[in-house]
C-alpha positions in Angstrom: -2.9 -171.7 59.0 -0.9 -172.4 55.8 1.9 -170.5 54.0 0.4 -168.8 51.1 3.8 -169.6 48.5 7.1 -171.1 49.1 8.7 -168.0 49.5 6.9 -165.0 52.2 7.7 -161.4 52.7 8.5 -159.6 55.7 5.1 -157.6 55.7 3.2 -161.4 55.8 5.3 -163.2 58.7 4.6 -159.6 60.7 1.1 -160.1 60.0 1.4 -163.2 60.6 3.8 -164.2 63.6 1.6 -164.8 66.3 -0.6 -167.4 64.7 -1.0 -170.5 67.1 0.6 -173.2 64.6 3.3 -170.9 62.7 7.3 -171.3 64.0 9.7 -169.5 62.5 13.4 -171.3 61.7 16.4 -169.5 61.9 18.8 -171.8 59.6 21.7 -169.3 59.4 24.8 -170.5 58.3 28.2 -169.3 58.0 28.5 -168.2 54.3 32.1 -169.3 52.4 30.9 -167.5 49.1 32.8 -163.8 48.7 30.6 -161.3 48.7 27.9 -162.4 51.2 27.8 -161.1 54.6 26.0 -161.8 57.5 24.0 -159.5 59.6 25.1 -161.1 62.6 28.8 -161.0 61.7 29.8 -158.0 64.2 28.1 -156.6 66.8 24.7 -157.7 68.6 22.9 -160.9 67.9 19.7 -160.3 66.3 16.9 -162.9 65.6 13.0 -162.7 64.6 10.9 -163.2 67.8 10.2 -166.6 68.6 12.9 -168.1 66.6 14.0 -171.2 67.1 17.6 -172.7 65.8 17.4 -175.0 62.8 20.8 -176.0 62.8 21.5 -178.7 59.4 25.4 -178.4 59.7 25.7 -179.8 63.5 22.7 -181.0 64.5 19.5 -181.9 62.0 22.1 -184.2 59.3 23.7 -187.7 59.0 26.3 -189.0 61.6 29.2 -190.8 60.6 29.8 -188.8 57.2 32.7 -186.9 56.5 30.5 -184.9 54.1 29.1 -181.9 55.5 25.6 -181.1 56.5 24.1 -184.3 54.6 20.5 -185.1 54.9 19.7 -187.5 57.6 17.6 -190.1 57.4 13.9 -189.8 58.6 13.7 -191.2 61.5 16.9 -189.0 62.9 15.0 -186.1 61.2 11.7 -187.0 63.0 13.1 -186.6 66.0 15.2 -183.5 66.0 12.3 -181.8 64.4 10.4 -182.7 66.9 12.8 -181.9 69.6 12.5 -178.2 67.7 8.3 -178.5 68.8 7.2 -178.7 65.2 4.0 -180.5 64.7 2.7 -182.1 61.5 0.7 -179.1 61.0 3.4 -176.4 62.0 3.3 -173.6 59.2 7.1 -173.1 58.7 8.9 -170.0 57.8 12.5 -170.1 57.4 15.7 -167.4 57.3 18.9 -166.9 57.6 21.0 -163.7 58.2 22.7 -163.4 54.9 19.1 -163.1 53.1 18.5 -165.9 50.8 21.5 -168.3 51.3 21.4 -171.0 53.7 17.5 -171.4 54.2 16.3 -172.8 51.0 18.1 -176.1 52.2 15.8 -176.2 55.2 12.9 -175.5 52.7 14.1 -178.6 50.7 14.9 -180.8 53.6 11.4 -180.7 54.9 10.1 -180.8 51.6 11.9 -183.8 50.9 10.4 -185.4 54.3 7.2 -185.0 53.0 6.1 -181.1 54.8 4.8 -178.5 52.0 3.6 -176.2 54.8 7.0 -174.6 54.7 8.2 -171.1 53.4 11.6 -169.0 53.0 11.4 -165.3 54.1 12.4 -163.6 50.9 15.4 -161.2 52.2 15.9 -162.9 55.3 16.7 -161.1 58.3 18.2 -157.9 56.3 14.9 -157.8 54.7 13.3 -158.0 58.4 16.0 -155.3 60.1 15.9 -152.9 57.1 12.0 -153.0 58.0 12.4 -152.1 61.3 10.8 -155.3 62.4 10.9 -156.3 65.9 14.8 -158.0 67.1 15.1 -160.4 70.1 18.8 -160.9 71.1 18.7 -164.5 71.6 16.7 -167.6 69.9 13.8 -169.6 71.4 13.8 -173.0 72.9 10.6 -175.4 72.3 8.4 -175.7 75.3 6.9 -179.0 74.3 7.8 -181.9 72.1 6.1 -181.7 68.2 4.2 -185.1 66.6 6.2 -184.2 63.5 6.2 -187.5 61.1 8.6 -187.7 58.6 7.3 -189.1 55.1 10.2 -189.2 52.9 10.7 -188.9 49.3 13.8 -190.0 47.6 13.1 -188.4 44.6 14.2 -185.0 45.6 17.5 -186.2 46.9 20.0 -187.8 44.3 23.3 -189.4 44.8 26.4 -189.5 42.9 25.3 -192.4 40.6 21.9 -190.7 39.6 24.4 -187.7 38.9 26.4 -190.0 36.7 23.7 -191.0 34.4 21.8 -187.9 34.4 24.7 -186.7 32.4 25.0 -188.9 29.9 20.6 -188.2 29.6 19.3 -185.4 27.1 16.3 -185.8 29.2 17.9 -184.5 32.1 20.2 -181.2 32.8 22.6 -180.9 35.6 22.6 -177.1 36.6 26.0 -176.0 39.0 25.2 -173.4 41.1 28.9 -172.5 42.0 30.4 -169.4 40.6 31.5 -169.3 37.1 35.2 -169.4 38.1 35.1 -171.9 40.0 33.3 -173.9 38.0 35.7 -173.7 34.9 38.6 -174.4 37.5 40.3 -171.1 37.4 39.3 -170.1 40.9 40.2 -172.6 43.8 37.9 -174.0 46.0 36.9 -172.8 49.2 37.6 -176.0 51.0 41.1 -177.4 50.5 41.7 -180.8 48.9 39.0 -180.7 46.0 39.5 -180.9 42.6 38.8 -177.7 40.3 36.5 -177.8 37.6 33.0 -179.5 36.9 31.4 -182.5 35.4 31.2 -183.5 32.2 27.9 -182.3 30.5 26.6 -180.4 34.0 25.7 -175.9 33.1 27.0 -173.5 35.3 23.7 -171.5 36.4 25.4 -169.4 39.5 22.4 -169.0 42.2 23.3 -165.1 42.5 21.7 -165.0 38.9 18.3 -166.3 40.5 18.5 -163.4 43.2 18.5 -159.3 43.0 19.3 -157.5 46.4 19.5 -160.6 48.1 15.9 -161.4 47.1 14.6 -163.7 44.5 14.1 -162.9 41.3 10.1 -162.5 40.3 8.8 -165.7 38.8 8.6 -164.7 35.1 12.5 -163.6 35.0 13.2 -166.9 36.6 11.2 -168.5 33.6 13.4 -167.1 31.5 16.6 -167.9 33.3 15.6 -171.4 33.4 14.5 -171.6 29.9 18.0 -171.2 28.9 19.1 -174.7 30.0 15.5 -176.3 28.4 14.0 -176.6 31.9 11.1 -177.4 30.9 11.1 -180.2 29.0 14.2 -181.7 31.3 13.9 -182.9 34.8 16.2 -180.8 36.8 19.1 -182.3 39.1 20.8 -178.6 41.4 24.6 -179.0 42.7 26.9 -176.7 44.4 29.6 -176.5 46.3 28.2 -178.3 49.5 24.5 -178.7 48.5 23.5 -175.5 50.1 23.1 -172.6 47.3 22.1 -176.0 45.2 18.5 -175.6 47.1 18.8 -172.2 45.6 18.3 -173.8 42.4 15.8 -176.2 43.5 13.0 -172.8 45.4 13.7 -170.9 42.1 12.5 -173.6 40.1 9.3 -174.3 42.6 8.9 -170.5 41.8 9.3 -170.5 38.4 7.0 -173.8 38.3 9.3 -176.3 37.8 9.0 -179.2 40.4 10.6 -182.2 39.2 14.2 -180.5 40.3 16.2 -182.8 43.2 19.4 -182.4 44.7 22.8 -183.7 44.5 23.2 -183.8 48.4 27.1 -184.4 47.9 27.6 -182.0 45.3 31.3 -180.5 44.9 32.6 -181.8 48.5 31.9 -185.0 46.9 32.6 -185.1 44.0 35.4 -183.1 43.5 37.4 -184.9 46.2 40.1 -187.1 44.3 39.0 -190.1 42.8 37.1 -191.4 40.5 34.4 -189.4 39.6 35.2 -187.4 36.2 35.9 -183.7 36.3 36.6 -181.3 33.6 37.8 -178.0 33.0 37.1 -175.5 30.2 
């Protein structure tokens, strides 16, 4: 079985969760943006059936960094992904408990190791309480080891030196997904230490705008959105705070048609430590 889009709905993965080759990733995370709230924040744990943990911030990303959550390299992804029973032709549907937050980066991170059989639940797991879908109270362990192999392709990651001349290139548009405030510096950051502002040349395009209840927006209105910045005749590089709500950016776009979009994995945390990358404020 394949996923039918890059995005699913609750009424599908019901349909659809017992299917021999299909796991479902649970690739909550904490969320640091006001206004967003897990479902798991008080009270009972609640996960989809058969979920097993997809954890980027601790587990699946690159030692020896004091970035967080970067993208490993393939062979360190090959094998926790594996570890997590995935095979190379697993049919992947991913969540998180806020709705549409943290799982688009597992969408991109196995997109950018070379799996397209992937998808994001649209809602997340409000979507799949407010249905009254089945809960289990506890995730799922792997019973056996995946052949998962990791093909990667650099260019849907970027670095802070493709960042650099993408915005000094008409050709290319760098799109912040941070809120407006704290992109023109007048709101601090959540993490302490990091400059305020934004780079030189980069558009603010919060990832709320690409969402509506916590679900994404249909694909025409996100042709729209994206029109705005000259999308389509630019290739695309997504940023954030962390490079989480960055892969926001990056499913919208996939939605909206766009697929030359990659990420700046570093994004703020990066850039926006003290230094010399260039940072302005308006």
């Amino acid at each position: 079985m394949s996923v039918p889009a890059a995005v699913v709905d609750v009424a599908w993965l019901a349909a659809n969760l017992a299917a021999p080759n299909l796991i479902v990733l649970d690739a909550s995370m904490p969320p640091i943006v006001p206004g967003l709230n897990s479902v798991n924040a008080e009270g009972r744990f609640k996960a989809i059936p058969g979920a097993r943990r997809f954890d980027y911030d601790k587990d699946v990303c690159k030692p020896d960094t004091s970035l967080p959550h970067m993208l490993p390299g393939p062979e360190i992804f090959e094998r926790k992904v594996r570890a997590l029973g995935v095979n190379a032709d697993s049919a992947l549907v991913v969540y998180d408990d806020c709705g549409m937050y943290a799982s688009p980066r597992a969408w991109w991170m196995f997109r950018a190791m070379g799996h397209e059989n992937i998808a994001v639940l649209s809602g997340g797991l409000p979507a799949w309480v407010a249905a009254d879908k089945p809960l289990a109270d506890s995730l799922a362990e792997a019973e056996s080891e995946g052949d998962f192999a990791a093909d990667f392709r650099p260019h849907l990651v970027s670095d802070y030196r493709a960042v650099l001349e993408a915005l000094e290139d008409d050709r290319r548009r760098v799109l912040d997904a941070r809120s407006p405030g704290r992109f023109r510096g007048v709101d601090p950051e959540p993490r302490p230490g990091l400059r305020g502002g934004h780079m030189p040349n980069a558009e603010n395009l919060p990832f709320v705008r690409l969402l509506e209840n916590g679900v994404m927006r249909p694909a025409d209105e996100l042709r729209e959105i994206f029109a705005e910045f000259g999308a389509q005749e630019r290739r695309l590089i997504s940023s954030c705070g962390s490079g989480i709500t960055a892969c926001v950016i990056a499913l919208a776009a996939h939605e909206a048609g766009l697929d030359d979009v990659s990420v700046y994995d570093g994004s703020w945390v990066e850039w926006g430590t003290p230094g010399h990358l260039p940072v302005v404020t308006d």
